[in-house]
N, CA, C and O atoms as a GROMACS GRO file, in nm:
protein
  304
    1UNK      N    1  17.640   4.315   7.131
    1UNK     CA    2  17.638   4.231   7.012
    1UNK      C    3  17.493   4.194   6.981
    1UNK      O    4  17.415   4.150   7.066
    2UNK      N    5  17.465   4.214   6.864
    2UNK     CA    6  17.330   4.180   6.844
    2UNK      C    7  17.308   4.026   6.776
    2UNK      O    8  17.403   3.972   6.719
    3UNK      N    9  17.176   3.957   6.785
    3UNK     CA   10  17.162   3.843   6.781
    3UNK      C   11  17.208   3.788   6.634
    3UNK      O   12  17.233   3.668   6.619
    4UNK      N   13  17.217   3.868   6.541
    4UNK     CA   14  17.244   3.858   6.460
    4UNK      C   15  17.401   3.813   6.423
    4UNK      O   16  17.425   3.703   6.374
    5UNK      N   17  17.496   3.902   6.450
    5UNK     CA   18  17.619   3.922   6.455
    5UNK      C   19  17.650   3.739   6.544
    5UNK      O   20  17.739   3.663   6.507
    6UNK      N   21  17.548   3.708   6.664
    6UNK     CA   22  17.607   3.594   6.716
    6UNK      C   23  17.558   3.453   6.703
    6UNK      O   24  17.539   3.360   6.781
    7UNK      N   25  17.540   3.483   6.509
    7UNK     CA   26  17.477   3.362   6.442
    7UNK      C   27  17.668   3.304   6.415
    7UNK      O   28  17.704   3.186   6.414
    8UNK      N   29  17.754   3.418   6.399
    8UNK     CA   30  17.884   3.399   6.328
    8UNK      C   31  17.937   3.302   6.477
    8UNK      O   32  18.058   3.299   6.497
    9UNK      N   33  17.913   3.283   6.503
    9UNK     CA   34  18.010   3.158   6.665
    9UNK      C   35  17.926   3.040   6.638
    9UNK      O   36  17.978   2.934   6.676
   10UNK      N   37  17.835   3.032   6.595
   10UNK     CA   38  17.791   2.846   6.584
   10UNK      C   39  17.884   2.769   6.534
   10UNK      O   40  17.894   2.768   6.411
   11UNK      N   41  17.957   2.700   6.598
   11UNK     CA   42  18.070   2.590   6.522
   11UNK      C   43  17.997   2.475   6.482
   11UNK      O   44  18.050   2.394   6.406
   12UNK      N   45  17.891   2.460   6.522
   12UNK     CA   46  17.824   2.326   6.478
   12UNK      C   47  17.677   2.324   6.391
   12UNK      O   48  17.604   2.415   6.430
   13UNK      N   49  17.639   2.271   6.322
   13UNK     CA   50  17.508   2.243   6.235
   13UNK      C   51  17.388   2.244   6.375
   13UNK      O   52  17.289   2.315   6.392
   14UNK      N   53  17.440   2.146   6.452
   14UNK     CA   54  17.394   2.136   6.582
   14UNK      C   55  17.357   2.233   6.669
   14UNK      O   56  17.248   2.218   6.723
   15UNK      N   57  17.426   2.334   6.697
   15UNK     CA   58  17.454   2.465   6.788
   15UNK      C   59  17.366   2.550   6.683
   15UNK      O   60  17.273   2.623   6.717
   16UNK      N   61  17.416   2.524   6.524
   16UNK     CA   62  17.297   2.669   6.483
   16UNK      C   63  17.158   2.592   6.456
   16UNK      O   64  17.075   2.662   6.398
   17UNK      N   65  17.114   2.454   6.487
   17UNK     CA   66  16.988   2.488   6.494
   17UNK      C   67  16.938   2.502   6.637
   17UNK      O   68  16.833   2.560   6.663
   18UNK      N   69  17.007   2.456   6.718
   18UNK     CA   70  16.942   2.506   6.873
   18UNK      C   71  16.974   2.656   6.883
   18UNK      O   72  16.914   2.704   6.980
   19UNK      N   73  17.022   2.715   6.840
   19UNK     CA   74  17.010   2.877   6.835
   19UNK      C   75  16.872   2.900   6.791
   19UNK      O   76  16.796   2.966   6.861
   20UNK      N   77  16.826   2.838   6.654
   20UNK     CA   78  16.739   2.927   6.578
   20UNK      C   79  16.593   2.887   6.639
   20UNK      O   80  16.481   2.930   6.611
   21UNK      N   81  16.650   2.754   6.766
   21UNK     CA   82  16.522   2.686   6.804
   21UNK      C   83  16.487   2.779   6.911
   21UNK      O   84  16.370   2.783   6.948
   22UNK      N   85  16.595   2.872   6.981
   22UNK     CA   86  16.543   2.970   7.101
   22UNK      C   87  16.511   3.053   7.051
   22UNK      O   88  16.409   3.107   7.095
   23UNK      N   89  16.597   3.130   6.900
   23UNK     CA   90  16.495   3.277   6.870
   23UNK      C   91  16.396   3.259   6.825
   23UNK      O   92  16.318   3.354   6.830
   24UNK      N   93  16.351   3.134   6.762
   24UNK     CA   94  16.232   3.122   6.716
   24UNK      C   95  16.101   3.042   6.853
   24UNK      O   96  15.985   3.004   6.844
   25UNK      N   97  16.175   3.047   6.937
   25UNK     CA   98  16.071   3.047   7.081
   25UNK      C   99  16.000   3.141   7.149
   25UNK      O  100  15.888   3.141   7.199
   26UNK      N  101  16.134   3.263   7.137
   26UNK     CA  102  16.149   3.393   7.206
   26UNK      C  103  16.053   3.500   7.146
   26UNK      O  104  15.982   3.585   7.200
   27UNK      N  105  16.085   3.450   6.954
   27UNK     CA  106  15.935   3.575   6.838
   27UNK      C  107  15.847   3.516   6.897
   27UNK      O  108  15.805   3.575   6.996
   28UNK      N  109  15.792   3.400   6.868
   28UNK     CA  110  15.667   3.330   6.893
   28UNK      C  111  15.611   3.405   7.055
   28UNK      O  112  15.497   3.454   7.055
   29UNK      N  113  15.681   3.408   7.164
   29UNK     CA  114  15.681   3.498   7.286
   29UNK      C  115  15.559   3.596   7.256
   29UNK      O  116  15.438   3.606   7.273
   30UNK      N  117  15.664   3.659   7.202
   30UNK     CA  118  15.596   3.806   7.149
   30UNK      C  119  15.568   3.830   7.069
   30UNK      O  120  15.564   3.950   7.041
   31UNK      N  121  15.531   3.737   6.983
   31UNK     CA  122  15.363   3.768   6.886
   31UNK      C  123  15.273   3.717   6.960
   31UNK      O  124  15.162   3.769   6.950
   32UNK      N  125  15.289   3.595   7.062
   32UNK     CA  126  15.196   3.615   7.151
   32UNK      C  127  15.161   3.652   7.280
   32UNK      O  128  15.085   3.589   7.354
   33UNK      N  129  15.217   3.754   7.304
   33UNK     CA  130  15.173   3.862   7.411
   33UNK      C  131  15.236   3.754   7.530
   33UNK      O  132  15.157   3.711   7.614
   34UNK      N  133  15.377   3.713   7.535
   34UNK     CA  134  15.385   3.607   7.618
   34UNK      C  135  15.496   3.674   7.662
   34UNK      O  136  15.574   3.723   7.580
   35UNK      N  137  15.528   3.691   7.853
   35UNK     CA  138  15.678   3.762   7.883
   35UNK      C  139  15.778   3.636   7.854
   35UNK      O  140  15.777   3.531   7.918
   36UNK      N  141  15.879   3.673   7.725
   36UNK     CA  142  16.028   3.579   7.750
   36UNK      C  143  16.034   3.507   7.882
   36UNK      O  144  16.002   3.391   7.909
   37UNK      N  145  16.085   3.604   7.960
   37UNK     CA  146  16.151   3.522   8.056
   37UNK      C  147  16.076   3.450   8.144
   37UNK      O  148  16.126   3.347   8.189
   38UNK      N  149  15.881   3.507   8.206
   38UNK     CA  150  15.851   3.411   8.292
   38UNK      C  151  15.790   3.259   8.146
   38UNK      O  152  15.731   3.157   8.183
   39UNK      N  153  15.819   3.282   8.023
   39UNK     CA  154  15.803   3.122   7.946
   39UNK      C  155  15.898   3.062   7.995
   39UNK      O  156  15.897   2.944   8.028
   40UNK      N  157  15.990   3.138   8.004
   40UNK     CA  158  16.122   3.032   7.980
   40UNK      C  159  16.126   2.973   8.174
   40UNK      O  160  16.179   2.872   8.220
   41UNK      N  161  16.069   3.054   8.227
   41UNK     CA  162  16.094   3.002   8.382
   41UNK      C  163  15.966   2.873   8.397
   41UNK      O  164  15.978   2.757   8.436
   42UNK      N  165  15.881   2.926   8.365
   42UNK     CA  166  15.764   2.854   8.310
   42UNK      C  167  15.809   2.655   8.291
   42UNK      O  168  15.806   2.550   8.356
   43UNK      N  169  15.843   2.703   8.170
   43UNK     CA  170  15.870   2.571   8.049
   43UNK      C  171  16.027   2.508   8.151
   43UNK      O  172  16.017   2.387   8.171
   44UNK      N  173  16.127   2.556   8.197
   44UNK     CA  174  16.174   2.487   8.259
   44UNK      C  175  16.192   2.416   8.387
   44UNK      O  176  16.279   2.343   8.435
   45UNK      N  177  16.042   2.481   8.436
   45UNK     CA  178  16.064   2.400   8.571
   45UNK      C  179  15.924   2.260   8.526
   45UNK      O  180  15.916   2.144   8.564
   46UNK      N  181  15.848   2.326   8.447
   46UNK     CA  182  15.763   2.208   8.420
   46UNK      C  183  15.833   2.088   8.356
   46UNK      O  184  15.782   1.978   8.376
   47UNK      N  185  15.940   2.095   8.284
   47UNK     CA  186  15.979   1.972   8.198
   47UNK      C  187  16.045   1.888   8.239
   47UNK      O  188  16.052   1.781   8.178
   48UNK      N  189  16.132   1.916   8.390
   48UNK     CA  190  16.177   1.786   8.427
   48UNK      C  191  16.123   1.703   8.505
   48UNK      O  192  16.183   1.604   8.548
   49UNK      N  193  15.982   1.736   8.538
   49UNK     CA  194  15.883   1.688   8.595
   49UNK      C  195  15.799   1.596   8.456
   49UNK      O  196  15.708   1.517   8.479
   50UNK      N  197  15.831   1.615   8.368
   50UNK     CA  198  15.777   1.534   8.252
   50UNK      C  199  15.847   1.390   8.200
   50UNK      O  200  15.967   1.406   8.181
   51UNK      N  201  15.810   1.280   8.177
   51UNK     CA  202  15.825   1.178   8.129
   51UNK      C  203  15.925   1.234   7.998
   51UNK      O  204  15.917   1.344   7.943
   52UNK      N  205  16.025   1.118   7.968
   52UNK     CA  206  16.141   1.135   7.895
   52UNK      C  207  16.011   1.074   7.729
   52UNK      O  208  15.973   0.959   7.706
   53UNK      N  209  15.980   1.201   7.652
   53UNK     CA  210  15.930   1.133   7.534
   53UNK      C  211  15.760   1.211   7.564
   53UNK      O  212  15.670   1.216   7.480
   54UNK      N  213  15.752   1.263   7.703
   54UNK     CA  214  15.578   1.328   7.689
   54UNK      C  215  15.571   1.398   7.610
   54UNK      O  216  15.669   1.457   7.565
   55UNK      N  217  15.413   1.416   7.553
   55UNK     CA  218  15.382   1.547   7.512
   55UNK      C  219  15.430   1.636   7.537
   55UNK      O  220  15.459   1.637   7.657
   56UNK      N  221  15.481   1.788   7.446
   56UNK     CA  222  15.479   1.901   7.570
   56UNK      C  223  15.459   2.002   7.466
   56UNK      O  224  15.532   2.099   7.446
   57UNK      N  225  15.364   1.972   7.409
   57UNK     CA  226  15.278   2.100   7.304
   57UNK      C  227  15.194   2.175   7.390
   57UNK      O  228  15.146   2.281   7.350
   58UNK      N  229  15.165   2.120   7.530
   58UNK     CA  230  15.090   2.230   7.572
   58UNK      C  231  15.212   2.331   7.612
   58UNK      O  232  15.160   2.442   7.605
   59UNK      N  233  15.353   2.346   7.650
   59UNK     CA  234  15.426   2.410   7.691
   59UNK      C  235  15.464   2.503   7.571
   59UNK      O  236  15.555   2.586   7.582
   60UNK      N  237  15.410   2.492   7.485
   60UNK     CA  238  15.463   2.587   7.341
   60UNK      C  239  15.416   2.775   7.374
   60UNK      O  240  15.312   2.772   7.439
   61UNK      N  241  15.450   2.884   7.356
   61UNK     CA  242  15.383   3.010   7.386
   61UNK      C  243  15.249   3.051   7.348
   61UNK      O  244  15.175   3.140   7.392
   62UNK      N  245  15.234   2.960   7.252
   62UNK     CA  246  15.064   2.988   7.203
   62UNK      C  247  14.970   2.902   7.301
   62UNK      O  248  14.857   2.933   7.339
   63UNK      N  249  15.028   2.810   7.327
   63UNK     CA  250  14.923   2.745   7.444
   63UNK      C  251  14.935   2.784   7.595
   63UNK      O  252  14.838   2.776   7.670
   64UNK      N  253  15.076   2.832   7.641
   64UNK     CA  254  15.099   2.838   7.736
   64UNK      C  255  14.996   2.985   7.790
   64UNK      O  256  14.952   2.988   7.905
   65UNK      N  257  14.984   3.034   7.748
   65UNK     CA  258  14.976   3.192   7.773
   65UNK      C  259  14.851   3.196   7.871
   65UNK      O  260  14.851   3.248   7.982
   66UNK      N  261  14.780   3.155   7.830
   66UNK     CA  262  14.641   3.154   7.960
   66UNK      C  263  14.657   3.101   8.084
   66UNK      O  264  14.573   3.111   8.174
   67UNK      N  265  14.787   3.032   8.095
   67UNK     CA  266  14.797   2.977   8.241
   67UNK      C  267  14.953   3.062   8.279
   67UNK      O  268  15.014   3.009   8.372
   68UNK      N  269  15.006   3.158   8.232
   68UNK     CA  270  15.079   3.237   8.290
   68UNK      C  271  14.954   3.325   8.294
   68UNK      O  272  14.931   3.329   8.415
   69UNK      N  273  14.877   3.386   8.243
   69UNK     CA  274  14.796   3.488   8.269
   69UNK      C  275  14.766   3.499   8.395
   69UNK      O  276  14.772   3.591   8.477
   70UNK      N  277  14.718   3.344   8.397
   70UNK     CA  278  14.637   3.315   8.558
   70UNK      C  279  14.675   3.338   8.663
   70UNK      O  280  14.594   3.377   8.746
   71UNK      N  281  14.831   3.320   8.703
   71UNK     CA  282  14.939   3.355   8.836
   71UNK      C  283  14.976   3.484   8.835
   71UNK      O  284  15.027   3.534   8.935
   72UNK      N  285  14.954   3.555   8.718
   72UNK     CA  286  14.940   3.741   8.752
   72UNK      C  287  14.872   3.792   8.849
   72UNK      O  288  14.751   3.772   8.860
   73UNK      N  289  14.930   3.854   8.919
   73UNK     CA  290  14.814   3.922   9.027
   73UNK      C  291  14.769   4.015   8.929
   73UNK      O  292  14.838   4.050   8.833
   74UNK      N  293  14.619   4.067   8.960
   74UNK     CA  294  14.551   4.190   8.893
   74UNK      C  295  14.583   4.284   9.007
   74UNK      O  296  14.582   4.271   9.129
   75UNK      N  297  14.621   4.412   8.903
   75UNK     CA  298  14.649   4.544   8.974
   75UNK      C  299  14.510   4.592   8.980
   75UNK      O  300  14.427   4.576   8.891
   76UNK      N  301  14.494   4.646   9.079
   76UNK     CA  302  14.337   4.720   9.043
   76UNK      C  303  14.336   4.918   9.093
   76UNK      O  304  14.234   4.985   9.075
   0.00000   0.00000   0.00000
């Protein structure tokens, strides 16, 4: 099923904007050269370590990306 097709199951106003809030996490990803899944491993282990109401614009994919870079090992 493509992401598309599983816009048709949102029963709620609610449910389709937290849908459009992950695909529009997931593009942002990869326009910026960011892997999906280690953001998303990323961004959820940092946030419950965060104050209810912090900042967390640095956790966005455009900011995040230089500090996943950093825990890459270099292949050489």
């Amino acid at each position: 099923m493509t992401s598309r097709k599983s816009w048709l199951f949102n029963d709620t106003v609610a449910g389709a904007k937290a849908s459009a809030t992950i695909y529009s996490l997931m593009l942002t990803c990869r326009a910026c050269d960011v892997e999906p899944f280690e953001y998303l491993c990323e961004v959820l282990t940092e946030l419950p370590q965060r104050a209810a109401g912090a900042d967390v614009s640095d956790l966005l994919p455009f900011n995040i990306g230089e500090r996943l870079a950093r825990r890459k090992p270099t292949s050489d």
